[in-house]
C-alpha positions as CSV (number, residue, x, y, z in Angstrom):
1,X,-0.9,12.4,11.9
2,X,2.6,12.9,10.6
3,X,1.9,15.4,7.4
4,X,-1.2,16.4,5.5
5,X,-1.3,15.1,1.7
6,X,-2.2,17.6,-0.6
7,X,-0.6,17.2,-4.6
8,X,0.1,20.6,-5.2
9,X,2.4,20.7,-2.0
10,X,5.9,22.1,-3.1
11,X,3.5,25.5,-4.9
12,X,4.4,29.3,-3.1
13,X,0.4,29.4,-1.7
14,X,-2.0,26.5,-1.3
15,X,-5.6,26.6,-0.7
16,X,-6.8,23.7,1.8
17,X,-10.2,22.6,2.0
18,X,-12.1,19.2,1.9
19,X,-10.5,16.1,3.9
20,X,-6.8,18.2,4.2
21,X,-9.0,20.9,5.6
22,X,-10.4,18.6,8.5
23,X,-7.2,16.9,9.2
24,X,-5.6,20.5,10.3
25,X,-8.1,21.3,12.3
26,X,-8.0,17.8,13.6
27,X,-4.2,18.8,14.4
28,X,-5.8,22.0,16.0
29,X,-3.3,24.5,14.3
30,X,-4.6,28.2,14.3
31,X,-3.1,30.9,12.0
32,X,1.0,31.5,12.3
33,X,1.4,27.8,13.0
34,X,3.8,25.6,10.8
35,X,2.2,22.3,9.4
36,X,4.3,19.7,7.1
37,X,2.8,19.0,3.6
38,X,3.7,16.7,1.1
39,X,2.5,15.4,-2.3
40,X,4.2,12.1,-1.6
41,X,5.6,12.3,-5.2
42,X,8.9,14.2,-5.2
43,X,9.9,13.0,-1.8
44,X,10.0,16.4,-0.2
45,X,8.5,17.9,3.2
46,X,7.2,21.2,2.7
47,X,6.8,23.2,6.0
48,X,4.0,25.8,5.4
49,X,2.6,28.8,7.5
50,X,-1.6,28.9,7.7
51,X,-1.9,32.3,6.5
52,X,-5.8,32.5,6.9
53,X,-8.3,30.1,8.4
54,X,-11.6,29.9,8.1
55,X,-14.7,27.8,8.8
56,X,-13.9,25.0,5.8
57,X,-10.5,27.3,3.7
58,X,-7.0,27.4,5.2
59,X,-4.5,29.3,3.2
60,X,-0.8,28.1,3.1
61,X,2.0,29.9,2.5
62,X,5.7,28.2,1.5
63,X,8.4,28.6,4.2
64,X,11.3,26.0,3.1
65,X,11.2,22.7,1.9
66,X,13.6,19.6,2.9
67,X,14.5,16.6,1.5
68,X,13.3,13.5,2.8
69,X,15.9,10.7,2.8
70,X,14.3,8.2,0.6
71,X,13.4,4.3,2.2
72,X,13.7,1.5,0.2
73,X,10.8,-0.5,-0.7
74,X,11.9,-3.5,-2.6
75,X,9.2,-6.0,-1.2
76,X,7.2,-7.1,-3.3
77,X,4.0,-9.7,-3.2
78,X,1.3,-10.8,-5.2
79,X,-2.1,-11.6,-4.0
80,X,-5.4,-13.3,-5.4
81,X,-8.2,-11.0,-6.1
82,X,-10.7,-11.2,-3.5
83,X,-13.4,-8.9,-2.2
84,X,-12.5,-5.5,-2.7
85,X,-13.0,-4.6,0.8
86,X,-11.5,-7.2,2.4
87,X,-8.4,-5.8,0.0
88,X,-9.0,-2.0,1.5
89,X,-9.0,-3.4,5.2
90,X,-5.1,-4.5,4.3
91,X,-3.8,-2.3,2.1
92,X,-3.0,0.3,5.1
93,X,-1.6,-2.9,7.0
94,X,0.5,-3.6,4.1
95,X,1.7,0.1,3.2
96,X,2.7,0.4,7.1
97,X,4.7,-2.4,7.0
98,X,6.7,-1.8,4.0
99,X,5.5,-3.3,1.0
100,X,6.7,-1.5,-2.1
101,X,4.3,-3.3,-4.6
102,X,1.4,-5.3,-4.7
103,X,0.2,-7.2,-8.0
104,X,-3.2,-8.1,-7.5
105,X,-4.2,-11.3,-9.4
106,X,-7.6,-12.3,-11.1
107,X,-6.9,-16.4,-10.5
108,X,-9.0,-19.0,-11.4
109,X,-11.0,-19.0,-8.1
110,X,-11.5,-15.2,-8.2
111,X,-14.7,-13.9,-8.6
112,X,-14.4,-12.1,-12.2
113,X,-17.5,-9.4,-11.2
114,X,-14.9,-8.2,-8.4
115,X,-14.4,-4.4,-9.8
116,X,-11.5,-2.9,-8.2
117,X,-11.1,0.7,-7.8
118,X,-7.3,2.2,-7.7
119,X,-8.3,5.7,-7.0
120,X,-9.7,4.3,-3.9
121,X,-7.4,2.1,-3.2
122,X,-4.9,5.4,-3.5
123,X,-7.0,7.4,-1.4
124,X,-6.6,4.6,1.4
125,X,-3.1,5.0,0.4
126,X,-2.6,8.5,1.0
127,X,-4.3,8.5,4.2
128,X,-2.1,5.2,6.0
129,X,0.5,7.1,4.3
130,X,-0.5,10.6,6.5
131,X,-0.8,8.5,9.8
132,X,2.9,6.4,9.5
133,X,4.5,8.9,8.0
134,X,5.5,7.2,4.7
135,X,6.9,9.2,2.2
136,X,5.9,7.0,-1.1
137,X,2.7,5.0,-2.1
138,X,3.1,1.3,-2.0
139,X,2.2,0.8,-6.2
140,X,-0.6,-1.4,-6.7
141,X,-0.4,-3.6,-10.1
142,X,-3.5,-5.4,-11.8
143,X,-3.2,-8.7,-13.7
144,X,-5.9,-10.6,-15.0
145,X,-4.6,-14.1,-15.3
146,X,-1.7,-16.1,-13.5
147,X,-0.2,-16.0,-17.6
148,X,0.1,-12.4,-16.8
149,X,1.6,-12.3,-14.0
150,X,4.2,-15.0,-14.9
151,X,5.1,-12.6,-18.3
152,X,5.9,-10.0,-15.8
153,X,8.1,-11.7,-13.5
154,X,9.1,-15.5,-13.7
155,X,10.6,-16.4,-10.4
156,X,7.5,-16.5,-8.3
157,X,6.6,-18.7,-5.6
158,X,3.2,-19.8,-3.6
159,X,2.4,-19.6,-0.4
160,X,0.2,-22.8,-0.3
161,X,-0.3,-26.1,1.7
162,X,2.7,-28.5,1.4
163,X,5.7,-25.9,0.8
164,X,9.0,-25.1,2.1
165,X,9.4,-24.0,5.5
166,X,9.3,-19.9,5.1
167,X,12.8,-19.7,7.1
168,X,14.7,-21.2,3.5
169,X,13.5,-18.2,2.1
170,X,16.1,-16.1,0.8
171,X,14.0,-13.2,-1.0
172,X,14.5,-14.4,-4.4
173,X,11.3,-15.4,-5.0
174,X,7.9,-13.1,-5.5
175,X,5.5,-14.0,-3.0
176,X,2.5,-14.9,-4.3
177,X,-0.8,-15.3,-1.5
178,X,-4.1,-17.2,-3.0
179,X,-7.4,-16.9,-2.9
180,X,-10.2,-18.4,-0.3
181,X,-10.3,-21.7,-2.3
182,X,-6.7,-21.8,-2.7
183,X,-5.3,-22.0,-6.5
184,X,-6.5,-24.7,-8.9
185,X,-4.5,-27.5,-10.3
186,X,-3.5,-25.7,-13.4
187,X,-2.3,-22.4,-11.2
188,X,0.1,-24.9,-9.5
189,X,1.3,-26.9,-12.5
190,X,2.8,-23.4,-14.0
191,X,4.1,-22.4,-10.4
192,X,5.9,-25.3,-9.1
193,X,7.6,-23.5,-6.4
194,X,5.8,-22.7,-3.1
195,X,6.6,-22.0,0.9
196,X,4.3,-22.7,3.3
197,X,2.9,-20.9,6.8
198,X,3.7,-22.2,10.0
199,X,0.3,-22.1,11.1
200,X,-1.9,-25.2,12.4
201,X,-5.1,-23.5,11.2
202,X,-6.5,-22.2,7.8
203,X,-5.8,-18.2,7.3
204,X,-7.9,-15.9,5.3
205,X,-6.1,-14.9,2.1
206,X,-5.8,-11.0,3.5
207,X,-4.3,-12.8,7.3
208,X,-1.9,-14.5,5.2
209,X,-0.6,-11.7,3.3
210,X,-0.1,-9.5,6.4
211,X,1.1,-12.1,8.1
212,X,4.3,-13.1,5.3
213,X,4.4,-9.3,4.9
214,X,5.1,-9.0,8.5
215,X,7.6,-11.8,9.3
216,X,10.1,-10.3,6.4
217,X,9.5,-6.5,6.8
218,X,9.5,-6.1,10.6
């Protein structure tokens, strides 16, 4: 583990219990020992001393802070709405790798009674974040139609069946992965322009994101 999350980081005194709690003594720190906190907002490391340490409190006192020098996230994808926990499983793949925002899409083949939950998708956030050391949340984005998406950014692309080889991409296109079933007729009529995976077999929607989020990011 690289830092321990906790939002009021950058306060004189903090009080850490709950999940921040069991990751220090997961880092087995004992009182007089430095840990790195960081509320993965202002892009700062704060380096505290454990004052006091109990059986569930540790007490944190402010030592100095530093600046972290900010990474550049500019990669951006959309992605079908599918099961929300098939979309947990990836979104620590995704934050690892890079990705600096993720517009999730209700498409035609989505199943509308999908809820999806963006605290929980932050808190999955915050702890991929903890573990590779990355200083800024990916942003997650909700759009409930294809029209919605396309009024936020025109110059989209697929990634579907039949498409450009991936290597004539030059980045100037959004990404855009599909559901299980693919998109419908009328989903490809409004987005004409698509790449392809070079891949002899089907993927799963969240294999094919990770996998076009991999081959640019890495």
């Amino acid at each position: 583990m690289k830092f321990i999350y906790h939002k009021g980081a950058g306060s004189e005194n903090l009080k850490i219990d709950g999940d921040g709690f069991s990751h220090l003594k997961a880092l087995r720190l004992s009182e007089g020992k430095r840990v790195d906190v960081r509320n993965l907002k202002d892009g700062y490391s704060y380096i505290y001393e454990i004052s006091t340490i109990d059986r569930h409190v540790a007490t944190l006192l402010l030592i100095f802070k530093s600046l972290i020098l900010p990474m550049e996230h500019k990669f951006e994808l959309a992605w079908a709405v599918v099961d929300s926990s098939v979309i947990e499983k990836s979104l620590p793949s995704l934050n690892e790798l890079g990705v600096g925002r993720l517009n999730l899409v209700y498409c035609e083949f989505s199943q509308r009674n999908i809820k999806l939950n963006l605290e929980r998708f932050e808190r999955i956030l915050i702890s991929s974040s903890q573990q590779c050391g990355r200083n800024y949340l990916m942003e997650i984005s909700i759009f409930h139609s294809v029209d919605e998406l396309l009024s936020y950014k025109k110059d989209i692309a697929l990634i579907d069946f039949g498409g450009e080889n991936l290597d004539n991409y030059k980045m100037d296109y959004m990404l855009f992965v599909g559901p299980e079933g693919g998109f419908s007729q009328s989903e490809r009529e409004k987005i004409t322009m698509k790449f392809a995976l070079n891949s002899p077999y089907i993927l799963r929607s969240n294999t094919a994101i990770v996998s076009v989020a991999s081959r640019f990011l890495i």
